[in-house]
C-alpha positions as CSV (number, residue, x, y, z in Angstrom):
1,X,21.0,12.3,26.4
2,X,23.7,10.5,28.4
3,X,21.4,7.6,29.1
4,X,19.5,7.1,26.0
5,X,22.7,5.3,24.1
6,X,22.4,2.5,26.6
7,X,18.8,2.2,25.7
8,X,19.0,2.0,22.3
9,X,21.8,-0.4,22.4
10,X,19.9,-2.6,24.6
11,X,17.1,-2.8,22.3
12,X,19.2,-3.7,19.7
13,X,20.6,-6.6,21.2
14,X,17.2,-7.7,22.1
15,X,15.4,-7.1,18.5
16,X,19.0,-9.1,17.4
17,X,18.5,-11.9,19.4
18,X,15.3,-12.4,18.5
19,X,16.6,-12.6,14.6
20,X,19.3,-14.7,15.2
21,X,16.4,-17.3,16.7
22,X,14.4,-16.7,14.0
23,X,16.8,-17.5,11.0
24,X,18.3,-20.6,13.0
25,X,15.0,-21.5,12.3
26,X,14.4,-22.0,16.6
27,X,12.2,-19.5,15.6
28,X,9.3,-17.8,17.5
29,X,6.9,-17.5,14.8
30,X,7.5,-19.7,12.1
31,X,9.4,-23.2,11.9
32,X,9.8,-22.2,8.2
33,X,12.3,-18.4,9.0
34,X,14.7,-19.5,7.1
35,X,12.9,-19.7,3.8
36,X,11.6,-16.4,4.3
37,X,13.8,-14.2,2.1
38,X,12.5,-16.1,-1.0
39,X,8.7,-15.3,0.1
40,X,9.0,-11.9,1.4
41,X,10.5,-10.1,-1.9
42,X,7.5,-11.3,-4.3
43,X,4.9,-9.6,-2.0
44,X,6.8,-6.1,-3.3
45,X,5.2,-7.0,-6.3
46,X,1.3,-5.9,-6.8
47,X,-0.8,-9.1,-8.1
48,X,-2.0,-6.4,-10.7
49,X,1.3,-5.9,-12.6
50,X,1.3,-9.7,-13.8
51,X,0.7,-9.7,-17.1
52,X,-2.9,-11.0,-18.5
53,X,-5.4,-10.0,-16.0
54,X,-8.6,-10.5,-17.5
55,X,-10.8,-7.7,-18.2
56,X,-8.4,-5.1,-16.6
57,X,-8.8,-2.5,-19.4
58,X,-12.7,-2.8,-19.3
59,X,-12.5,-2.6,-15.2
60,X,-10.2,0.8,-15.9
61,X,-12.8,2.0,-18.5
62,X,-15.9,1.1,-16.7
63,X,-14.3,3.6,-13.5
64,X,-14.0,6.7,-15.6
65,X,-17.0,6.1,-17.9
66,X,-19.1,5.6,-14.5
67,X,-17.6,8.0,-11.8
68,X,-15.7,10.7,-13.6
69,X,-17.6,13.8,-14.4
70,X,-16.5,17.2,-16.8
71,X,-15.3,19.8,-14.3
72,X,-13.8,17.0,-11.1
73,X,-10.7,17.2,-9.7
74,X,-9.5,13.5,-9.7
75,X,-7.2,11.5,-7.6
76,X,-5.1,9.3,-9.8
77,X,-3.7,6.3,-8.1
78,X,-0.4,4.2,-9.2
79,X,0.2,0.9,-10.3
80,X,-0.6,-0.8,-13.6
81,X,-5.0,-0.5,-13.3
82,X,-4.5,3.3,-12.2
83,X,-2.1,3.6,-15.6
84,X,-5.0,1.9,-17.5
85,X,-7.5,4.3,-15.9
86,X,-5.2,7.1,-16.8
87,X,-4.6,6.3,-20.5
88,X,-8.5,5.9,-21.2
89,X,-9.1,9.2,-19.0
90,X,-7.2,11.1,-21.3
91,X,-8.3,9.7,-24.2
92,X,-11.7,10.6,-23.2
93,X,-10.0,14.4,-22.9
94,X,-9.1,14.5,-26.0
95,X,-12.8,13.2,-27.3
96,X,-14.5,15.9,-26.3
97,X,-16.3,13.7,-23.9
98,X,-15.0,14.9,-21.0
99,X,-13.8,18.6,-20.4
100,X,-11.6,20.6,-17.6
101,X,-10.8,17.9,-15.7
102,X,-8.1,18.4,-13.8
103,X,-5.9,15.2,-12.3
104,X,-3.9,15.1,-8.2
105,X,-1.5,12.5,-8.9
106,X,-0.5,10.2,-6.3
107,X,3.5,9.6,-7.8
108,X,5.5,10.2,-10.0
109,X,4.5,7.5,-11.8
110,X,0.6,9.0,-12.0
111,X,2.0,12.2,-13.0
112,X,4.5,11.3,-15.5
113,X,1.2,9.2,-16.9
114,X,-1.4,12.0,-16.7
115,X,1.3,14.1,-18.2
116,X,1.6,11.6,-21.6
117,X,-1.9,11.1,-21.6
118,X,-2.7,15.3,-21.8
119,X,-4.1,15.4,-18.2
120,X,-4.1,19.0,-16.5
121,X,-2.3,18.4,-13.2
122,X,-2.4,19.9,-9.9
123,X,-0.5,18.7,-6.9
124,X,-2.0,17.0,-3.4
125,X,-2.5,20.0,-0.3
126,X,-4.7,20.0,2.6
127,X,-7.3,22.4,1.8
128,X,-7.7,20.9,-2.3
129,X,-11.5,19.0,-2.5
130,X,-10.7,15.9,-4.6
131,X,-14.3,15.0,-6.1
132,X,-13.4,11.5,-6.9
133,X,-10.1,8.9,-6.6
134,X,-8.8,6.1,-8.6
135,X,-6.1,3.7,-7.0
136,X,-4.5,-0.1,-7.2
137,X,-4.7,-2.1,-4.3
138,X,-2.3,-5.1,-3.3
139,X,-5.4,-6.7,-1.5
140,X,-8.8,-6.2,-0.3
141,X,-10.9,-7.9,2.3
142,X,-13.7,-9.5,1.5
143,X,-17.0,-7.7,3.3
144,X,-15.1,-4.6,4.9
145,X,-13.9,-3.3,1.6
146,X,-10.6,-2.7,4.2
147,X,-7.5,-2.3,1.6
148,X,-3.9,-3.1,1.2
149,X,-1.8,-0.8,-0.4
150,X,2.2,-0.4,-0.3
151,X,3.2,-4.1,-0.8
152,X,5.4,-3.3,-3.8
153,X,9.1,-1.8,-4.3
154,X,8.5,1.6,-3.8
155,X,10.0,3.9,-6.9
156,X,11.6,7.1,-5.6
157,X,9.8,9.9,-4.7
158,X,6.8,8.0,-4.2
159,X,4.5,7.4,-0.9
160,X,2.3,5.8,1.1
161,X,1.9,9.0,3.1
162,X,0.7,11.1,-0.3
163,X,-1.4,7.8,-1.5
164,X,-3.1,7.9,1.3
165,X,-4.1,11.6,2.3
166,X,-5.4,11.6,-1.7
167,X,-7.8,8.8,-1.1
168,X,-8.7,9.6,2.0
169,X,-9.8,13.4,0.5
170,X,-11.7,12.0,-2.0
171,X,-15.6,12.3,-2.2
172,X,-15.7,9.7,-3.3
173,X,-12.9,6.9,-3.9
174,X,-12.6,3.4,-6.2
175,X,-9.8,0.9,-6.1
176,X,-9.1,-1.1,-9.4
177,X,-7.9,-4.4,-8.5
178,X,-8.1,-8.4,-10.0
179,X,-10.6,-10.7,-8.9
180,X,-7.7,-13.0,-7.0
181,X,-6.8,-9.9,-5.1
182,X,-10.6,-9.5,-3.3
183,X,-10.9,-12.5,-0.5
184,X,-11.5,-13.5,3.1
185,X,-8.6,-13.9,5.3
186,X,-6.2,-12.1,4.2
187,X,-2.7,-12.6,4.6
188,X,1.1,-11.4,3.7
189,X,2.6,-8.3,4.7
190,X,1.4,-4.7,5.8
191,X,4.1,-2.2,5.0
192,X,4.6,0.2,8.5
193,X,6.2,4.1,8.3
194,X,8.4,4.0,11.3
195,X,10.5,6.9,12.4
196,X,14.3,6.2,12.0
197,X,15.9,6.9,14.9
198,X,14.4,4.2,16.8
199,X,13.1,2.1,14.5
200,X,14.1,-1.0,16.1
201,X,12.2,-0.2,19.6
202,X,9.0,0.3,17.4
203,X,9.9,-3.3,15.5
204,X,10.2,-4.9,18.7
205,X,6.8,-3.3,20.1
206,X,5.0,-4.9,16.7
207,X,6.6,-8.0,16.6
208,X,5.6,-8.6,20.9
209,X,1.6,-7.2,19.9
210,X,1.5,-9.9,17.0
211,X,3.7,-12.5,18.6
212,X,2.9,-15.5,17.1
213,X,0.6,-14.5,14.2
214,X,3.4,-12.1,12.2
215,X,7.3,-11.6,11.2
216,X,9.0,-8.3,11.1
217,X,11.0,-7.5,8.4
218,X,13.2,-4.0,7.4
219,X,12.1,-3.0,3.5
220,X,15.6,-2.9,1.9
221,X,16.3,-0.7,-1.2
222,X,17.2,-3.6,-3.3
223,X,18.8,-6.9,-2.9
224,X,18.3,-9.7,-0.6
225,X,15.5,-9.7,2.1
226,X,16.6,-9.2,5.8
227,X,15.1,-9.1,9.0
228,X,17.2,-5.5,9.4
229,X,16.9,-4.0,6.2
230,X,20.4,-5.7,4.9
231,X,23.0,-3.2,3.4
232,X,20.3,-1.2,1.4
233,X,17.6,-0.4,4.1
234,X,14.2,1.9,1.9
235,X,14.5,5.3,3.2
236,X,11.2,7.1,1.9
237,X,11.0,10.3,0.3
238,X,9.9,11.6,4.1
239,X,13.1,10.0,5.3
240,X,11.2,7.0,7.1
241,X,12.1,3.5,7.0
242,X,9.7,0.4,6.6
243,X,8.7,-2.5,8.5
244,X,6.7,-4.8,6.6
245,X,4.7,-6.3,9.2
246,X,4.1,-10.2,7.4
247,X,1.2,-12.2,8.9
248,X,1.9,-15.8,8.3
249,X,-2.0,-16.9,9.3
250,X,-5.0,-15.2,8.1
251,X,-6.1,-11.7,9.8
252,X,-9.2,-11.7,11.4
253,X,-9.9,-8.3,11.6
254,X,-7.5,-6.2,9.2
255,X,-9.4,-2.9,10.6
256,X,-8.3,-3.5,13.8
257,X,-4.8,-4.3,12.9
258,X,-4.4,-0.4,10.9
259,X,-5.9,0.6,15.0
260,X,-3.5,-1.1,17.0
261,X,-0.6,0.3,14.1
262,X,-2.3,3.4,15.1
263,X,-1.2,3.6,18.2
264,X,2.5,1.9,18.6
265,X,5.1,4.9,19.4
266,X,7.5,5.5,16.4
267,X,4.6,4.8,13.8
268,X,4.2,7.2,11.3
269,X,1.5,5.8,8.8
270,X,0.8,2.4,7.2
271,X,-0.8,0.9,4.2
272,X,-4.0,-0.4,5.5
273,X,-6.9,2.0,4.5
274,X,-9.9,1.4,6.3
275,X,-13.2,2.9,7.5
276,X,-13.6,5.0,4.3
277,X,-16.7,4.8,2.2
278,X,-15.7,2.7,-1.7
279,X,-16.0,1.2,-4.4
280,X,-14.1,-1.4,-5.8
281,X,-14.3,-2.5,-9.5
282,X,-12.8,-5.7,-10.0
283,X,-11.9,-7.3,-13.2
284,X,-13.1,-10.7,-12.9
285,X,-13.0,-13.7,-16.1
286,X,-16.6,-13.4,-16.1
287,X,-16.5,-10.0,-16.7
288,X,-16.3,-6.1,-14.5
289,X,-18.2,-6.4,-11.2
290,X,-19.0,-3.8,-8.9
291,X,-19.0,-4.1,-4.9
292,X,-19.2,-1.2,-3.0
293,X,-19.4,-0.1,0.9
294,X,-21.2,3.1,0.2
295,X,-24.9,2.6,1.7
């Protein structure tokens, strides 16, 4: 014990020096640091809660009229295509087209939906068989169906953690996003669980594996974007800080990227959700497509 304060205080200069280059813009990522607190804080905002999205509602009704059977247990995701979903789920519930179906929300939000919309609820645990799962994404890649999720201010009581397992249990799963949000070479930030303790050790160890390509940034609460979280740092409902990893250049291989997350010391989870057989139904100005990984 009597050495580890030394440690920690050593890493902290180092992980502070390396901020102090960055925001006198000597930085060793970017040229452009300084400007950064004006483009981080939008990418807490899902592309799917803008207002207008064509054909969102007929993307939502097309995944429960297509996937959603009397008797499942369904995952019910968060974010303004999941609410969508929701509404019309219950509707269908109250219809008579649809019986005993019984909701695993993945928030507060999605329960305090299902809840309005007359959904029977039960809550997430290891052993519960989800037969099918419903959830926004922030982005998803083009080809790998790999997923983004996380990117926006998290309410309290929510998680990444809970999202995730949900999705992850599913049979079978379907992410509800906008056509802008489905592309190639991806960029912008992956949110990163980190223990608390010695969070700043695990930042440094991310920001030396993606020197070059990525920024590291502490999630605050609220208020103004800061390389350590500023006054207000998010503390999760697990009691975990986050590190929004922020690529600046395209990712190459966002699979690989959830891997090497995988196995840095001091990460707990993050929002990249990969590997995992989908569908995604995107609402397009043409109209609903369908693209799915499943074969």
């Amino acid at each position: 014990m009597a050495q580890a304060s030394p440690s920690l205080f050593d890493a902290y200069s180092h992980f502070s020096a390396i901020i102090r280059r960055n925001i006198r813009s000597a930085g060793i990522h970017s040229p452009h640091i300084p400007a950064r607190p004006t483009s981080v804080i939008p990418l807490s905002v899902s592309p799917v809660a803008c207002v207008g999205v064509p054909n969102l509602l007929e993307a939502a009704k097309r995944t429960v009229d297509d996937y959603i059977r009397s008797g499942m247990v369904v995952g019910l995701g968060s974010g303004r295509a999941s609410r969508l979903a929701i509404e019309y789920l219950g509707q269908r519930l109250r219809e008579g087209v649809l019986k005993d179906v019984v909701g695993v929300p993945t928030s507060n939000f999605s329960s305090s939906e299902a809840t309005k919309a007359g959904i029977y609820l039960n809550y997430y645990q290891d052993s519960l068989q989800i037969d099918f799962a419903f959830d926004d994404a922030d982005v998803i890649e083009k080809g790998t169906l790999t997923a983004i999720i996380g990117r926006r201010q998290l309410e309290i009581d929510e998680s990444i953690i809970e999202e995730k397992s949900v999705m992850k249990s599913a049979s079978k799963l379907a992410f509800i996003i906008a056509e802008k949000q489905y592309a190639r070479g991806l960029d912008g930030s992956i949110p990163v669980l980190v223990k608390p303790g010695y969070w700043m050790l695990t930042a440094e160890e991310i920001d030396d594996l993606f020197l070059g390509d990525a920024e590291v940034w502490r999630r605050p609460t609220h208020g103004k974007a800061d390389p350590l979280g500023g006054d207000f740092p998010m503390v999760t409902k697990e009691g975990h800080h986050i590190l929004d990893v922020i690529f600046t250049s395209p990712i190459l291989d966002l699979a690989k990227v959830g891997e090497y997350l995988d196995q840095i010391d001091g990460v707990v989870d993050h929002g990249v959700i990969a590997g995992i057989p989908c569908t995604v139904i995107i609402a397009a100005k043409s109209g609903v497509l369908t693209v799915d990984n499943l074969s």
